[in-house]
N, CA, C, O and CB atoms as a CASP TS submission, in Angstrom:
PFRMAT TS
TARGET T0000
AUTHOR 0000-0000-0000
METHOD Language model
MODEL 1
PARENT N/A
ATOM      1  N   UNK     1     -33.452  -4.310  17.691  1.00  0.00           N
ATOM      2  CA  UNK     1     -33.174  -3.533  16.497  1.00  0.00           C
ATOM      3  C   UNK     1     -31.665  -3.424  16.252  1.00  0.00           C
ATOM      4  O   UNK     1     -31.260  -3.724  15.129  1.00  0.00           O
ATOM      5  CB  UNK     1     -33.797  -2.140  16.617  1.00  0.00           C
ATOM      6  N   UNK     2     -30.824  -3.042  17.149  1.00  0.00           N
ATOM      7  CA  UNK     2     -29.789  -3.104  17.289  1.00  0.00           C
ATOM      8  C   UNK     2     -28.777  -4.314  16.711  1.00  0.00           C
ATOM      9  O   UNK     2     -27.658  -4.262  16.200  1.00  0.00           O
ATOM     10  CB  UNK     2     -29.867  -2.917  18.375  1.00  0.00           C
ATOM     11  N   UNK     3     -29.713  -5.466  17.035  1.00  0.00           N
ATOM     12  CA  UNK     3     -29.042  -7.422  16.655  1.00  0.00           C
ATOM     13  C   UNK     3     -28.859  -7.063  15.017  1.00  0.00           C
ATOM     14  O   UNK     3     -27.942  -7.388  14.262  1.00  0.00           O
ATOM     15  CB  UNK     3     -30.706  -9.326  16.977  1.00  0.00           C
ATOM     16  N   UNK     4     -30.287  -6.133  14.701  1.00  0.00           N
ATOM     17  CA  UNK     4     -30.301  -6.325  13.293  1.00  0.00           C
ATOM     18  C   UNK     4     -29.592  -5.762  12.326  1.00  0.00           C
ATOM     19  O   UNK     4     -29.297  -6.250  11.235  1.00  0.00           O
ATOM     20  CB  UNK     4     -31.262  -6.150  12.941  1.00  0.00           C
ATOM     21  N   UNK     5     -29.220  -4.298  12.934  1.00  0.00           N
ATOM     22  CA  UNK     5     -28.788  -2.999  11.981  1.00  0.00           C
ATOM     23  C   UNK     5     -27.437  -3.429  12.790  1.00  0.00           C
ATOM     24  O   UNK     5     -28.288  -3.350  13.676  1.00  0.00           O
ATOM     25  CB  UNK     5     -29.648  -1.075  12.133  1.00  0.00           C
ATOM     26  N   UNK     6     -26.563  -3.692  13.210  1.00  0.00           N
ATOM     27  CA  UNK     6     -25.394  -3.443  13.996  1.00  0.00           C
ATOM     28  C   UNK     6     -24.291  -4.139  12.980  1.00  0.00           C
ATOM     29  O   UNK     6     -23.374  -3.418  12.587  1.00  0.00           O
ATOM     30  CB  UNK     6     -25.497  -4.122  15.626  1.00  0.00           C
ATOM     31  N   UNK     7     -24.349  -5.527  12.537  1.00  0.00           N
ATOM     32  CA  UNK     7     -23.374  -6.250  11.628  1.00  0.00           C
ATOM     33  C   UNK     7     -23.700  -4.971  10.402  1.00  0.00           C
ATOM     34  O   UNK     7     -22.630  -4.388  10.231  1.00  0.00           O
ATOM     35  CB  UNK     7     -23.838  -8.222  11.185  1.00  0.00           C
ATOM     36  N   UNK     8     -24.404  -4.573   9.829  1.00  0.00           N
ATOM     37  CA  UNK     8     -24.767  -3.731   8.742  1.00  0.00           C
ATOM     38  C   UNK     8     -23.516  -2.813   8.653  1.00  0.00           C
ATOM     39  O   UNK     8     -22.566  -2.774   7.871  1.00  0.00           O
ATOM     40  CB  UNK     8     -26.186  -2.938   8.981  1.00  0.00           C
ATOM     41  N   UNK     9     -23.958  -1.914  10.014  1.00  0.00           N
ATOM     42  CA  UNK     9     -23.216  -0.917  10.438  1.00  0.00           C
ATOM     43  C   UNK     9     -21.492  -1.301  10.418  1.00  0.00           C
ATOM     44  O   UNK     9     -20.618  -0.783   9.723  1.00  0.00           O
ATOM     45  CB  UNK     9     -23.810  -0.578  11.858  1.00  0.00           C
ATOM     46  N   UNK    10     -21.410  -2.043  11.114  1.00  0.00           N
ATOM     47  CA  UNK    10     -19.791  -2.424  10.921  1.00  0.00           C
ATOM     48  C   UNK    10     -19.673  -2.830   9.643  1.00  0.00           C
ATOM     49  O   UNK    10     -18.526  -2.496   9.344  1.00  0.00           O
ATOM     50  CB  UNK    10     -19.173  -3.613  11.860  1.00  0.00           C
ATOM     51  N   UNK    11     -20.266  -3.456   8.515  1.00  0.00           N
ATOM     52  CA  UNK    11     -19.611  -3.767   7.131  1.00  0.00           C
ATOM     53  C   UNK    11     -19.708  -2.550   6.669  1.00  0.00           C
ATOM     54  O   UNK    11     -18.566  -2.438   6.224  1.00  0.00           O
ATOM     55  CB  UNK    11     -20.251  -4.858   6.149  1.00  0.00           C
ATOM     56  N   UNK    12     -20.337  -1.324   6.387  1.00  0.00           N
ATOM     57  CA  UNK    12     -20.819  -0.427   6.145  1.00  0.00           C
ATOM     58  C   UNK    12     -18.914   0.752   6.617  1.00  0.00           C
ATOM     59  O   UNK    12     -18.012   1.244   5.939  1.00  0.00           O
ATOM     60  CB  UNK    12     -22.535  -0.418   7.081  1.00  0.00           C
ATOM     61  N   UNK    13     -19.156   0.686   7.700  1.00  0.00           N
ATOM     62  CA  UNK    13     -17.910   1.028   8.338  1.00  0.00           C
ATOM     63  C   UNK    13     -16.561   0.963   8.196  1.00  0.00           C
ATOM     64  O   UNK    13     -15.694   1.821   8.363  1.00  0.00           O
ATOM     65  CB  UNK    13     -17.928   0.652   9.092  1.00  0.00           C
ATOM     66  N   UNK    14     -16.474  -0.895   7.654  1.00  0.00           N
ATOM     67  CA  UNK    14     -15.749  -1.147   7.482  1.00  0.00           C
ATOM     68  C   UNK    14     -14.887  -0.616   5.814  1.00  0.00           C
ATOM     69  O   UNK    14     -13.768  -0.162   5.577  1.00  0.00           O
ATOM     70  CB  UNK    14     -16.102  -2.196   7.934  1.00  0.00           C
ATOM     71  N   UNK    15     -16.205  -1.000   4.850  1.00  0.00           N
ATOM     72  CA  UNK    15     -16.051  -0.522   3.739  1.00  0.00           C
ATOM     73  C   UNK    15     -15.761   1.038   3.733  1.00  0.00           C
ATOM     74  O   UNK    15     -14.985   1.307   2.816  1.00  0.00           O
ATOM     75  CB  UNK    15     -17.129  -0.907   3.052  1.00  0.00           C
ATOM     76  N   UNK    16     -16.034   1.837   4.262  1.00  0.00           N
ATOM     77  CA  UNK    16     -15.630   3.258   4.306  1.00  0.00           C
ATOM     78  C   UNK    16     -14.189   3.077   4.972  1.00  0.00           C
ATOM     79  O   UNK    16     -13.598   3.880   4.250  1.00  0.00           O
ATOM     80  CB  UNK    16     -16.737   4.282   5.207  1.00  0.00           C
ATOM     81  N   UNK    17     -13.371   2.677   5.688  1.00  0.00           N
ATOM     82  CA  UNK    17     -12.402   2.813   5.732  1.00  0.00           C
ATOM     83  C   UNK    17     -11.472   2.348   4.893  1.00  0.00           C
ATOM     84  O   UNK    17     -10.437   3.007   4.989  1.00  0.00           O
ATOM     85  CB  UNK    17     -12.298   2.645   6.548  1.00  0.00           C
ATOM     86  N   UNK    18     -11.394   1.200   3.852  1.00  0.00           N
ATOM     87  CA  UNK    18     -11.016   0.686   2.607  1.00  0.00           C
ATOM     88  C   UNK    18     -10.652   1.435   2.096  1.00  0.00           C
ATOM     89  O   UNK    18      -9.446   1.521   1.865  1.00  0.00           O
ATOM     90  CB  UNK    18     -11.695   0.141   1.902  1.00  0.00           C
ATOM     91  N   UNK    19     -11.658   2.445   1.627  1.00  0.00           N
ATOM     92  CA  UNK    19     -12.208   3.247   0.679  1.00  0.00           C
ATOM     93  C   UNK    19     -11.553   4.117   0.644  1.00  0.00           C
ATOM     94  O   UNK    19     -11.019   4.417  -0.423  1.00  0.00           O
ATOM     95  CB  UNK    19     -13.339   3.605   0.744  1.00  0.00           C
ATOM     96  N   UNK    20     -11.263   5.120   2.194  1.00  0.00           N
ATOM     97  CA  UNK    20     -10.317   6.283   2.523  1.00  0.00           C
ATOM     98  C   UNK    20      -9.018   5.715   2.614  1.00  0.00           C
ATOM     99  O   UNK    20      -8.083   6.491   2.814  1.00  0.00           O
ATOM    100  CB  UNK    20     -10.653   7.050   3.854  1.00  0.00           C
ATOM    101  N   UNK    21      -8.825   4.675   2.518  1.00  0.00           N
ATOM    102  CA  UNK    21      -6.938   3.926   3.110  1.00  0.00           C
ATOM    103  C   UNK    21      -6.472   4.424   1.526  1.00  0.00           C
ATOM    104  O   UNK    21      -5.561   5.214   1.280  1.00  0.00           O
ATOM    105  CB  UNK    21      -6.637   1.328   3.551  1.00  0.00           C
ATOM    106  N   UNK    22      -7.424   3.686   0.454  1.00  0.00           N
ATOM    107  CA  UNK    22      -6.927   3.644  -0.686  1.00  0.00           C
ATOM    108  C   UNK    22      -6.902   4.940  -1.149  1.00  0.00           C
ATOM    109  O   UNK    22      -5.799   5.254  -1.596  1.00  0.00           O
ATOM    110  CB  UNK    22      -7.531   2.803  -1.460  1.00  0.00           C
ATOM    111  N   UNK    23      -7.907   5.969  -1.203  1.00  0.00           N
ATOM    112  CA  UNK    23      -7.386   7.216  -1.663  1.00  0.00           C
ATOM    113  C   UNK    23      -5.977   7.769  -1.192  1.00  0.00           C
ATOM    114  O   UNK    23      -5.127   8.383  -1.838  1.00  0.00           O
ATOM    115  CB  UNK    23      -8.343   8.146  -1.322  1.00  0.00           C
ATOM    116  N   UNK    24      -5.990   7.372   0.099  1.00  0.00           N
ATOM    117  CA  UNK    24      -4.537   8.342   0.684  1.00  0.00           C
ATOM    118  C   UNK    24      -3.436   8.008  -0.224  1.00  0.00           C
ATOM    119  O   UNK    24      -2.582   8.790  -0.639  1.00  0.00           O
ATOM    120  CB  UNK    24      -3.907   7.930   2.413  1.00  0.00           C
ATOM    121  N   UNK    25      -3.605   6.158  -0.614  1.00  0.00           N
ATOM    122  CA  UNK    25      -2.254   5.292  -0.998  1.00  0.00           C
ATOM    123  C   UNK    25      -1.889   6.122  -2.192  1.00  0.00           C
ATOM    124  O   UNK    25      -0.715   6.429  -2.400  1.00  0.00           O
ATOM    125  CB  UNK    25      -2.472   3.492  -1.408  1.00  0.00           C
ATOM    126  N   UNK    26      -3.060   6.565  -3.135  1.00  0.00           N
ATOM    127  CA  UNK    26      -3.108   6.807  -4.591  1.00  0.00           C
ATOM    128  C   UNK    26      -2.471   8.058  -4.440  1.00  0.00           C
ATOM    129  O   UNK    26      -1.635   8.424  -5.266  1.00  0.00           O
ATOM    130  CB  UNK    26      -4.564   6.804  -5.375  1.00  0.00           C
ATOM    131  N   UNK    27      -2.791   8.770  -3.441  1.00  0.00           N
ATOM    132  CA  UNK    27      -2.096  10.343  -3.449  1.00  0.00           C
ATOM    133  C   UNK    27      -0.645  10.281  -3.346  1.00  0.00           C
ATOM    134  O   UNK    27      -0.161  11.412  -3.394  1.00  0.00           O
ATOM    135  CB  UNK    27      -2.580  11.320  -2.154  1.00  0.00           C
ATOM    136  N   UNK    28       0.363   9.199  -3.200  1.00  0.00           N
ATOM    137  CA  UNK    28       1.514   9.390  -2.799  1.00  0.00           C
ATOM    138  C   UNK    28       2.635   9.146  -3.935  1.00  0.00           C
ATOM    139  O   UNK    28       2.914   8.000  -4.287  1.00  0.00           O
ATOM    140  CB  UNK    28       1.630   8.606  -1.670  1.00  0.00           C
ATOM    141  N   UNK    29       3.272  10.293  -4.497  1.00  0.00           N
ATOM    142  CA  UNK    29       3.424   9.746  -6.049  1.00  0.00           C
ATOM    143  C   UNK    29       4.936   9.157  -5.634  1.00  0.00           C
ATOM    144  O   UNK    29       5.604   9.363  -4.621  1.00  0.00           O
ATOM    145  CB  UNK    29       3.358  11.159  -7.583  1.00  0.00           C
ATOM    146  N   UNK    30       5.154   8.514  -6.571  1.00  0.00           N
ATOM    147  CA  UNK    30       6.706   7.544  -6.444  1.00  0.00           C
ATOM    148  C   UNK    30       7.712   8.156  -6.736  1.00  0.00           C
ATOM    149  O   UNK    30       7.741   8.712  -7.834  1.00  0.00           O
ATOM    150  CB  UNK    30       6.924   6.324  -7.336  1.00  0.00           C
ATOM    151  N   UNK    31       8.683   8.232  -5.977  1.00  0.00           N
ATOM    152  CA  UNK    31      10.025   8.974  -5.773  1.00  0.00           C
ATOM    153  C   UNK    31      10.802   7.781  -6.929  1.00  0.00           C
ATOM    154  O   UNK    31      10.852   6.580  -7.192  1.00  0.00           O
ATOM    155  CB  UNK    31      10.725   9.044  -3.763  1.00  0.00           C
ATOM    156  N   UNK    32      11.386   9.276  -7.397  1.00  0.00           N
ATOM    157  CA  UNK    32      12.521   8.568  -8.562  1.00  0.00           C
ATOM    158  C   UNK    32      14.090   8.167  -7.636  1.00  0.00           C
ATOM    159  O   UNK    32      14.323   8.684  -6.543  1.00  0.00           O
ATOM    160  CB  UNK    32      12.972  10.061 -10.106  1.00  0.00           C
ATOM    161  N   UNK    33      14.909   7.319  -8.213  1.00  0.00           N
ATOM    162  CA  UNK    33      15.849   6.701  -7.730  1.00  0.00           C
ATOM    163  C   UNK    33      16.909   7.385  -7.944  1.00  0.00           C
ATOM    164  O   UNK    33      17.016   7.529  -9.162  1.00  0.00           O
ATOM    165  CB  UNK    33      15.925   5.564  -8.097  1.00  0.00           C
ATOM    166  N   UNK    34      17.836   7.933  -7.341  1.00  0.00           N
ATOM    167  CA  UNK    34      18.804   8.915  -7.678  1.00  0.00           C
ATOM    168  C   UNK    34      20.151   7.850  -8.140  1.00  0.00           C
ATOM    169  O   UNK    34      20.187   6.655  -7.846  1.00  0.00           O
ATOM    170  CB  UNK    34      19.099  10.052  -6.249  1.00  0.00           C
ATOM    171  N   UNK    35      21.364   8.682  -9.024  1.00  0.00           N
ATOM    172  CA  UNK    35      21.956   7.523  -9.407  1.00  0.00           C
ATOM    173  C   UNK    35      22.669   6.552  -8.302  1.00  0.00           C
ATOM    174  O   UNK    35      23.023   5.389  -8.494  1.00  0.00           O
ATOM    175  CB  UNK    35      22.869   7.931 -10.370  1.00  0.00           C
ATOM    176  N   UNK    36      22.797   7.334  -7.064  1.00  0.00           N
ATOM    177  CA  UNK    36      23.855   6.602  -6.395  1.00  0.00           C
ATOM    178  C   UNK    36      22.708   5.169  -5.930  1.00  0.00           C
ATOM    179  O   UNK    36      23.314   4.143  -5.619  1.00  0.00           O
ATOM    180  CB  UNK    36      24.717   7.696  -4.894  1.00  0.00           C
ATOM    181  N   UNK    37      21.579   5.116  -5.895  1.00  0.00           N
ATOM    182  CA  UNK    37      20.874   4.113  -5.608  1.00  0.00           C
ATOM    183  C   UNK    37      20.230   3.462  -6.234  1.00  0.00           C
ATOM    184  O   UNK    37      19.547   2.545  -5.776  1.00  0.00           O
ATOM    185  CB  UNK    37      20.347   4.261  -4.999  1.00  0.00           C
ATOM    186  N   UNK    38      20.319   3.907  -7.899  1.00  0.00           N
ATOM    187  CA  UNK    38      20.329   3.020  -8.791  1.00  0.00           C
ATOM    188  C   UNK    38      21.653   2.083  -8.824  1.00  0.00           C
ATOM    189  O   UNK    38      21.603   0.893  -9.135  1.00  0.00           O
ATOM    190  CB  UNK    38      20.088   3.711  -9.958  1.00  0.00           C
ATOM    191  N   UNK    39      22.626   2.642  -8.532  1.00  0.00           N
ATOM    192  CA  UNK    39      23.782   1.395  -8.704  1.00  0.00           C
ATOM    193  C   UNK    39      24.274   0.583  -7.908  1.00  0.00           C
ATOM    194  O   UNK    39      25.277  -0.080  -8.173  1.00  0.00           O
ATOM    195  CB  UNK    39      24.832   1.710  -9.042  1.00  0.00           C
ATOM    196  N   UNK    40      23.324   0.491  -6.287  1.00  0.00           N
ATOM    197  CA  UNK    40      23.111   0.042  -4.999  1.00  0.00           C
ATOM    198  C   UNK    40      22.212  -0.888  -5.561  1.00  0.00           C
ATOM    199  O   UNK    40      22.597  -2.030  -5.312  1.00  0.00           O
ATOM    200  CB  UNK    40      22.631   1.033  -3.844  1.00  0.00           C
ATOM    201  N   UNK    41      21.159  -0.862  -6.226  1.00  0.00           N
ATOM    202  CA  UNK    41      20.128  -1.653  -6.809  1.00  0.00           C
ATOM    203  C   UNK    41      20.738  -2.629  -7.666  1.00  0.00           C
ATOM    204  O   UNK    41      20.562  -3.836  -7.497  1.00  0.00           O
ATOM    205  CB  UNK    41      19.149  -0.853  -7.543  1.00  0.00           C
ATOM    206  N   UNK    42      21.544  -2.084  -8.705  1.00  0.00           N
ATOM    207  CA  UNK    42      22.128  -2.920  -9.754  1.00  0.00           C
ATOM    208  C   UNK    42      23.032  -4.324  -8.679  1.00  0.00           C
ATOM    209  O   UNK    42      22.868  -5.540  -8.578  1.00  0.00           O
ATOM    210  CB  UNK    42      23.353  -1.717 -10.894  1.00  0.00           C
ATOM    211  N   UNK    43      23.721  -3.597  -8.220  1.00  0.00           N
ATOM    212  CA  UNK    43      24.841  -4.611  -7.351  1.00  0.00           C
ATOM    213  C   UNK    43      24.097  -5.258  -6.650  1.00  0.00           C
ATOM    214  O   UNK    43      24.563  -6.396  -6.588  1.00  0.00           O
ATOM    215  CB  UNK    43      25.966  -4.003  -6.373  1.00  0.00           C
ATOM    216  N   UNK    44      23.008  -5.165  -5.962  1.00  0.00           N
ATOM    217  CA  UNK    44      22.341  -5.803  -5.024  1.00  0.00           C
ATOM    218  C   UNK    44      21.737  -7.001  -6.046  1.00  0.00           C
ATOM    219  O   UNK    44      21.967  -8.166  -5.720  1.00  0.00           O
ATOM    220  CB  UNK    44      21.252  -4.791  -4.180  1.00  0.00           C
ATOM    221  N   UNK    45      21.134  -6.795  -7.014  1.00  0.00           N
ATOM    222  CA  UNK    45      20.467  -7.623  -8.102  1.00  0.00           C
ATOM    223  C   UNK    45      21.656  -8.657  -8.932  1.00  0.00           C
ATOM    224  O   UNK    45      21.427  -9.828  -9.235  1.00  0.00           O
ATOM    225  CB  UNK    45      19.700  -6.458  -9.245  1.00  0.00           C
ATOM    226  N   UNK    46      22.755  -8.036  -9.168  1.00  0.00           N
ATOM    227  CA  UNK    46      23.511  -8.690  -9.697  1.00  0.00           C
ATOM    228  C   UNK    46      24.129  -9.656  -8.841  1.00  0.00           C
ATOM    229  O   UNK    46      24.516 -10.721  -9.321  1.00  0.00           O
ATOM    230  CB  UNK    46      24.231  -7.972 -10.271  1.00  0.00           C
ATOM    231  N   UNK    47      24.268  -9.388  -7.580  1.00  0.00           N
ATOM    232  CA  UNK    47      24.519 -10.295  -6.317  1.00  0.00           C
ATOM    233  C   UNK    47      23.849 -11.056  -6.172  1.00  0.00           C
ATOM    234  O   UNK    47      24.303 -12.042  -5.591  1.00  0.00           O
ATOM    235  CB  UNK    47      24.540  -9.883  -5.213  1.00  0.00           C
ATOM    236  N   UNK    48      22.570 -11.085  -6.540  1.00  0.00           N
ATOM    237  CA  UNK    48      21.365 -12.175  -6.456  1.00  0.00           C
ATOM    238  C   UNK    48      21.609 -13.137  -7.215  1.00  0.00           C
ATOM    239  O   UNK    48      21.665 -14.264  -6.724  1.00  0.00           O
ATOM    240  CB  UNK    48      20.019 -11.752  -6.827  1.00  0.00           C
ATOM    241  N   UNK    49      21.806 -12.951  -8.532  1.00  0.00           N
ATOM    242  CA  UNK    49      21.642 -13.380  -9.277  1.00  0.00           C
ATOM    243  C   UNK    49      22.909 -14.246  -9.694  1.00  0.00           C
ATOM    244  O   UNK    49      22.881 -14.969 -10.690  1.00  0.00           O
ATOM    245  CB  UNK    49      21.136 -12.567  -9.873  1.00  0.00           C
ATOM    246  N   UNK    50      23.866 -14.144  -8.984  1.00  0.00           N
ATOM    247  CA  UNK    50      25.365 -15.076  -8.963  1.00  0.00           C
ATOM    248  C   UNK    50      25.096 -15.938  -8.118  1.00  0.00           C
ATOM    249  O   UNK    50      25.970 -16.795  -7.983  1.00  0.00           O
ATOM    250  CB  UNK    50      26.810 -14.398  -8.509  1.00  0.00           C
ATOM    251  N   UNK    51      23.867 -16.071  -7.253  1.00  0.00           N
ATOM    252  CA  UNK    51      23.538 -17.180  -5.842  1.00  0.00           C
ATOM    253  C   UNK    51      23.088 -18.538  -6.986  1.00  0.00           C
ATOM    254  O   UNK    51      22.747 -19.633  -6.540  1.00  0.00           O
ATOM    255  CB  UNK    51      21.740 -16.487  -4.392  1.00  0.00           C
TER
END
């Protein structure tokens, strides 16, 4: 019984942890960029972009 219900159980399992990873992700709201690291960003990008 076990051979039969056991792969079940782990996809079953598996899908419930998916499930809870992604709620946590959604709860975490995105931090805004303060200016001094918006203009760390700019230079870093503009540095790229002279390669």
């Amino acid at each position: 019984m076990l051979l039969w219900l056991g792969p079940g159980l782990f996809v079953l399992a598996g899908a419930g942890v998916i499930i809870a990873r992604r709620a946590v992700v959604r709860d975490i709201p995105d931090a805004a960029l303060s200016a001094e690291e918006r203009q760390r960003l700019a230079a870093l990008l503009k540095e790229g972009k002279e390669r």
